[in-house]
C-alpha distance (Angstrom), angle and dihedral (degrees) to the residues before:
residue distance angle dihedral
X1 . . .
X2 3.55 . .
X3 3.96 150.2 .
X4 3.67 96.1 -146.5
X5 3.97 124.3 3.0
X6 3.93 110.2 -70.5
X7 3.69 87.8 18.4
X8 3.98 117.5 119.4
X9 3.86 119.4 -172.1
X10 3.73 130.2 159.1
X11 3.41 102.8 -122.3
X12 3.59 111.6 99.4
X13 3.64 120.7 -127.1
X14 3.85 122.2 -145.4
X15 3.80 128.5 -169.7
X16 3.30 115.1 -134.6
X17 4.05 104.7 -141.0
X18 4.63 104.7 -150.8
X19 3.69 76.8 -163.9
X20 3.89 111.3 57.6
X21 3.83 107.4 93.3
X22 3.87 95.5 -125.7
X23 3.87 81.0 75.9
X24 3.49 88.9 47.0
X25 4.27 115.6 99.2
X26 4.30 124.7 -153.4
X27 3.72 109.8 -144.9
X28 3.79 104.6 -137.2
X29 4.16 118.9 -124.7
X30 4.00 86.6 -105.1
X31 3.67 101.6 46.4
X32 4.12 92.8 53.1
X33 3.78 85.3 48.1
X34 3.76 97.1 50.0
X35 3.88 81.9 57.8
X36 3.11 96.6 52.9
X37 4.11 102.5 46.0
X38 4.51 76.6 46.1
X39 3.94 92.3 63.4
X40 3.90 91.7 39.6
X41 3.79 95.4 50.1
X42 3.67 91.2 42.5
X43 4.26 86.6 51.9
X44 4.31 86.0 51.0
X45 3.61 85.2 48.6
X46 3.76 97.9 55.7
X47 3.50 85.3 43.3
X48 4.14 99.3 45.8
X49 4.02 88.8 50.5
X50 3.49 100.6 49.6
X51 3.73 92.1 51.1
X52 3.66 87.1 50.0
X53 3.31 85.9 60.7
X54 4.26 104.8 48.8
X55 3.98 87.0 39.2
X56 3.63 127.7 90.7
X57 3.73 115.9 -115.3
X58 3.58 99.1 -119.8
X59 3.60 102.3 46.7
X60 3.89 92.1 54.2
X61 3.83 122.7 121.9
X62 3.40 132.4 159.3
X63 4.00 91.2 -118.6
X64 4.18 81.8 61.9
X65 3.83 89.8 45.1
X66 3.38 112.2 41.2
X67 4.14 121.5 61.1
X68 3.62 111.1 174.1
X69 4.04 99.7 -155.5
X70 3.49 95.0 93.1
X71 3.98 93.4 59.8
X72 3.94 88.8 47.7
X73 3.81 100.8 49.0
X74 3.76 81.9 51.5
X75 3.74 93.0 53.1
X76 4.17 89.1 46.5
């Protein structure tokens, strides 16, 4: 066991195989859902503060911010 040919040292050297399945990590059911609500309540955010921002102030409620489609196409 060597750093360089001819070289001997006593620190082992292991080779770390991407491919062996003990390296290998299953997503759980809940995890690849919380993704998936994340990117669809980042999309209604994007879409909540720009029309905070085109609306007047007094005419705001969250029935005329909030649209729920983007969170659902995310989820489909």
């Amino acid at each position: 066991k060597g750093v360089r040919k001819g070289e001997e040292t006593d620190i082992p050297i292991n080779v770390d195989d991407i491919d062996h399945f003990g390296n290998r990590r299953i997503r759980a059911v809940g995890e690849l859902i919380e993704n998936q609500i994340r990117t669809g309540l980042s999309r209604m955010e994007r879409v909540v503060r720009e029309r905070m921002t085109t609306q007047d102030v007094e005419a705001i409620t969250p029935q005329t911010l909030i649209n729920i489609r983007p969170v659902v196409a995310a989820i489909k």
